[in-house]
N, C-alpha and C positions, 0 to 999 in steps of 0.2 A: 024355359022362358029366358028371358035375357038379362045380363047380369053384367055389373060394372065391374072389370078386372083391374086387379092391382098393377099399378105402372109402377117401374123402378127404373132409376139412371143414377148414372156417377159425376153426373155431369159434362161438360165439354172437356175432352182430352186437346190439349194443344201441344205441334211440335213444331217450333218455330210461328209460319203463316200460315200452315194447318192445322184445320180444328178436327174435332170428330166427336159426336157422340150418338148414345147405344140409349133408344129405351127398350125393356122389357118388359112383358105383359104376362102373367103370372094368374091362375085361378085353381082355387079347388072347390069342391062343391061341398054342400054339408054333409053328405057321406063318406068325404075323405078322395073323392076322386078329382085329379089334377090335370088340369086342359095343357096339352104341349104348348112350352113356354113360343112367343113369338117374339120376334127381336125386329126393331128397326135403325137403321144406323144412318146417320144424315153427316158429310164431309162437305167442309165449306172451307172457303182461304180467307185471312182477314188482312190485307194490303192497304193499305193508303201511302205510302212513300212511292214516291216517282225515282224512275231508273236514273242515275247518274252519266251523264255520258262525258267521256275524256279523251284526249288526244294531247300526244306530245307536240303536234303538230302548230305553226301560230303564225298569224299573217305576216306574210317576207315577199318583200321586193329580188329578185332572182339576177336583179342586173341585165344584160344582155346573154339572153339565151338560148341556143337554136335546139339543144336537147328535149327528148320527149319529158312531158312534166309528171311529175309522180304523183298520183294525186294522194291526201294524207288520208290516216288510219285514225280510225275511231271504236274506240271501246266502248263498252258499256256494263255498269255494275248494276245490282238489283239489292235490295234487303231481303225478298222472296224468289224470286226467279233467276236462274242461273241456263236459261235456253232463250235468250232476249237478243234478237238480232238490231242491228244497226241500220237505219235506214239513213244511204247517202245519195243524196239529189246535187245532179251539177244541170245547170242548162250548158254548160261545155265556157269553152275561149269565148274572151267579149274582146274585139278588138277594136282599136282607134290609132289609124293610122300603124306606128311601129309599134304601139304601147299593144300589152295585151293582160285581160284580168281571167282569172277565173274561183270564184267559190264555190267550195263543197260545204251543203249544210248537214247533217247528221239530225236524225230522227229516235226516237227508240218508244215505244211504253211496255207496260208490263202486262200479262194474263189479266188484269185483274182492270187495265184502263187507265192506269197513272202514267200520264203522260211526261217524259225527262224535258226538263228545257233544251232546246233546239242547241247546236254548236254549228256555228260556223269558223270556216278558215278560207282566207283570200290570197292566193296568190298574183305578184303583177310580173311582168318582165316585157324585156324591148326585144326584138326580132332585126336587124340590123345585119346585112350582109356584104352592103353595098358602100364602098370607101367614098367619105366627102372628093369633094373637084375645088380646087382653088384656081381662079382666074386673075386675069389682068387684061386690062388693054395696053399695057407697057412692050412692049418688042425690045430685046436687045441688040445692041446695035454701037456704032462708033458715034460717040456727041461733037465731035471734033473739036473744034480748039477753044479755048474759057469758057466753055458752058456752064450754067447756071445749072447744079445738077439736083434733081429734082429728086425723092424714094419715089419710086412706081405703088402703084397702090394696091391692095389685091384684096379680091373678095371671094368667101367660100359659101358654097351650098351644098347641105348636107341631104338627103332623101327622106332622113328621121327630125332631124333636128332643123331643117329650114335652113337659112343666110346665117352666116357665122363669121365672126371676124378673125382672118389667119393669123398665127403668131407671125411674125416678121421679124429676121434675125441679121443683121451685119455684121463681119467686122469692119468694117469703113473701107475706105478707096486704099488700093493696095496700089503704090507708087513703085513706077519702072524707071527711074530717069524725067523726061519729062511727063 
């Protein structure tokens, strides 16, 4: 007939965010005969801490840059998992005119679904090859005798930066005699 066997456990074993435990099922009969013991063993993780993710890396302006950009590095720590990859998403260069951006955001969660807060970093820089032009409509030339001497006026346009005003430097009329 059928017979209610005795269960035994030690409880859950934990080490670290693994658990484990063992029941055992145990019978003898009233003649002293003992059913081979059966064992079941059930492993689970208990996680709820979200991955950390870090980077030395932090939004910088690059100045004027025509070198390849390096895009930055991002880690990521666990309280349980130590096989947790880094997810980096760029949509690439956003440009505007000379100016140009680009971010990388970093991703990461752990086996278990805890998701790390996202990290981003922004880089910006200008693209710039091309030397401004400064103009005039002044000609040099002889004014001839007591002219009324006028500075020429001059104006720059740069590719990046638009209309600019040139520095202008003199040392004044450099006298020969008359």
């Amino acid at each position: 007939g059928e017979f209610e066997p005795d269960v035994d456990t030690e409880g859950p074993v934990i080490n670290g965010c693994s658990y484990s435990q063992t029941w055992t099922a145990t019978y003898t009969d009233d003649c002293g005969n003992a059913a081979e013991p059966v064992s079941v063993t059930y492993t689970w993780t208990v996680d709820t801490e979200a991955p950390v993710i870090t980077t030395e890396a932090e939004d910088t302006d690059l100045g004027c840059y025509t070198e390849e950009i390096i895009a930055p590095v991002f880690s990521v720590t666990d309280n349980c998992d130590t096989e947790i990859s880094v997810e980096v998403t760029t949509d690439g260069p956003v440009q505007n005119g000379c100016s140009f951006s680009q971010t990388w955001t970093a991703n990461a969660a752990d086996a278990c679904g805890n998701a790390a807060v996202p990290v981003s970093v922004t880089y910006t820089w200008t693209v710039d090859t091309e030397a401004p032009v400064i103009s005039t409509a002044a000609v040099s030339g002889d004014l001839g005798c007591n002219p009324t001497v006028v500075a020429p006026v001059f104006t720059g346009l740069d590719n990046c930066e638009g209309e600019f005003e040139p520095d202008v430097d003199t040392e004044g009329p450099v006298i020969n005699g008359c």
